[in-house]
N, C-alpha and C positions, 0 to 999 in steps of 0.2 A: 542227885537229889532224890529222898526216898517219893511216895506217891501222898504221904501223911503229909508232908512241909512243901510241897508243890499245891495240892487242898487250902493248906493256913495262908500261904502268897495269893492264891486266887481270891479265896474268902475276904483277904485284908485289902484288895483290890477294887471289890465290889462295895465292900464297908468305907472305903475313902471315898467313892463315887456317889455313892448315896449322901453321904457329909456335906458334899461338894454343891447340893443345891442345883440343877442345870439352869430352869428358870431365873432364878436369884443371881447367878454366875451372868448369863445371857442378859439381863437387865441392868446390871454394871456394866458389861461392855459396852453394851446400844448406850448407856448415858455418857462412858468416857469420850464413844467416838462422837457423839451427839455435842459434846463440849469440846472437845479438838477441833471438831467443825466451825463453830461457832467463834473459836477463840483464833481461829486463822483468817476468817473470812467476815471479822470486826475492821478487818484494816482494806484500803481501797486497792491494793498490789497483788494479791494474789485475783480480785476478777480479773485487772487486765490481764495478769498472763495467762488466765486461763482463755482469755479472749485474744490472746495472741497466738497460745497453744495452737488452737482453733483456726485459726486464719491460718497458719505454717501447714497443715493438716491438709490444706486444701478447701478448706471453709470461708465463708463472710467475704470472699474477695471483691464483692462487690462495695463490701463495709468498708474496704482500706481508709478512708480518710477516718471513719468514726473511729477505728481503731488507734489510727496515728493521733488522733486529738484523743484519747482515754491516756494512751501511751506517754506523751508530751504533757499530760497532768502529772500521771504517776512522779514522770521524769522532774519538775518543777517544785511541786510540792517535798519529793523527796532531798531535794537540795536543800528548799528551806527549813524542813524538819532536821534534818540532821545538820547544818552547817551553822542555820542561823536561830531560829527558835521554835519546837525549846530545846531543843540539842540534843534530846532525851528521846528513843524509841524503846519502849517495855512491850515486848511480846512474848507469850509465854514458854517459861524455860528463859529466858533471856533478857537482859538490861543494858541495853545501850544507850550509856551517855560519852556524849562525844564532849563533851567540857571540861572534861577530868585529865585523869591519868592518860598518858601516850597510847596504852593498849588498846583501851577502848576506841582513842581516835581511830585507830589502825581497824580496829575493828568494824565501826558505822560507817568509815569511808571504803573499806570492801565490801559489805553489807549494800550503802547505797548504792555503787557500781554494778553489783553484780542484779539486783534487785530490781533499782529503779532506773537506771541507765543502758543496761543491757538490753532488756524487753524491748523499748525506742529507739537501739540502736541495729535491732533484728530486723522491726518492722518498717524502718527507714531503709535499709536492704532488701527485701525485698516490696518496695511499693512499688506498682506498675504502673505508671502514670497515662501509659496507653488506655487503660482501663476506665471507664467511664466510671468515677467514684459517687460515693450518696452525697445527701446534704447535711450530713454531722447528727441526724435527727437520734438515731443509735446510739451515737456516742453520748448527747445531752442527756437523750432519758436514763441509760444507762449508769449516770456520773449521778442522776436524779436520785436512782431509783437506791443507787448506794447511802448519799444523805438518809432520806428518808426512812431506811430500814438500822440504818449506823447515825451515832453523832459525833460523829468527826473533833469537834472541840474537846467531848472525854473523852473518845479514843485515843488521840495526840495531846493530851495533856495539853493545849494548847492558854486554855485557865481565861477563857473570854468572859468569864464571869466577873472577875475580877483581879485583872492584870495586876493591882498593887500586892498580893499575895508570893511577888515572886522575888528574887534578889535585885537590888536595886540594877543590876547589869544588865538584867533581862528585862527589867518594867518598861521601858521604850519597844525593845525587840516584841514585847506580845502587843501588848497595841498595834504595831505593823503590822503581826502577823495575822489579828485576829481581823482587823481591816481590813486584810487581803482574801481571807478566809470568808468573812460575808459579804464583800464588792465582788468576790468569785459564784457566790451563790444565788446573787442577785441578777447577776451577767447570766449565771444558767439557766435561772428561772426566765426573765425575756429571750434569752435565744430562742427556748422552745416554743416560747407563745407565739415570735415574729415568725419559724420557720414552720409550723402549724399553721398560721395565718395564710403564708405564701402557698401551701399547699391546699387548701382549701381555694382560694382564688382561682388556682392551676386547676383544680378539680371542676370549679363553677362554670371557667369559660367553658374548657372541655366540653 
């Protein structure tokens, strides 16, 4: 290659870079990863695994129960979303309805196994029951903190707005589900007040 067209390559090299914006380039990526972030961690399955991650790690071992009750959520709720209503899990890049075609069944029921079944079945392996466990306080505000930051009924389509918006098949199935969904969040909200209570008591005689 003469030294003339070795020049024009570097030249066209410098001239694409400059095009390229670095700033503008760099503020696209921070948004994509900023919304991949976001668009994974709308759903309640990926904190527990990272909360189990953690624990296998050699972390939280004194958390074991709070864990196994996060775990034991994931594990329940993922039955009912994918089995019974609404059968439907949209995450992104991906649709799974389990109501349909064969494929997808095959699909949502390795999805929940691997997903929601798994992580509970790691953390029921190793629980050390030797171990003096907490009093679930971790695991409630944790499950809290998720509500609160997510809303669960858009996130899973769940439609508690208005259950008669859905096929006559499913208008029973959301009323249960959504029942179950705020008799669970009602249950939440008193665990933490009773077990803040008791510690506070524990604290007073102390």
């Amino acid at each position: 290659m003469s030294s003339s067209r070795i020049t024009t390559s570097v030249s066209n090299i410098y001239t694409d870079l400059d095009k390229l914006n670095i700033p503008t380039f760099l503020k696209y990526l921070l948004k994509i990863i900023k919304n991949s972030f976001l668009s994974v961690f709308q759903f309640f399955t990926p904190w527990a695994i990272v909360l189990a991650a953690l624990f296998y790690a050699g972390n939280f071992q004194y958390y074991q129960n709070s864990l196994l009750l996060v775990s034991a959520i994931v594990s329940l709720y993922g039955i009912m979303i994918i089995y019974y209503y609404p059968r439907k899990l949209v995450i992104p890049y991906f649709d799974i309805n389990v109501s349909n075609d064969q494929d997808k069944k095959n699909f949502g029921a390795l999805f929940d196994l691997v997903f929601h079944q798994v992580p509970l079945i790691l953390i029921l392996l190793k629980y050390n029951r030797r171990v003096k466990g907490d009093n679930l306080l971790l695991g409630l505000i944790f499950s809290a903190l998720y509500i609160i930051i997510n809303n669960p009924n858009k996130v899973y389509q769940f439609k508690c707005e208005n259950c008669g918006d859905n096929r006559k098949t499913d208008i029973e199935r959301c009323f249960v589900s959504c029942f179950v969904l705020n008799l669970s969040v009602i249950l939440l909200t008193l665990s933490i007040l009773v077990i803040l209570i008791l510690e506070l008591q524990k604290t007073y005689k102390n």
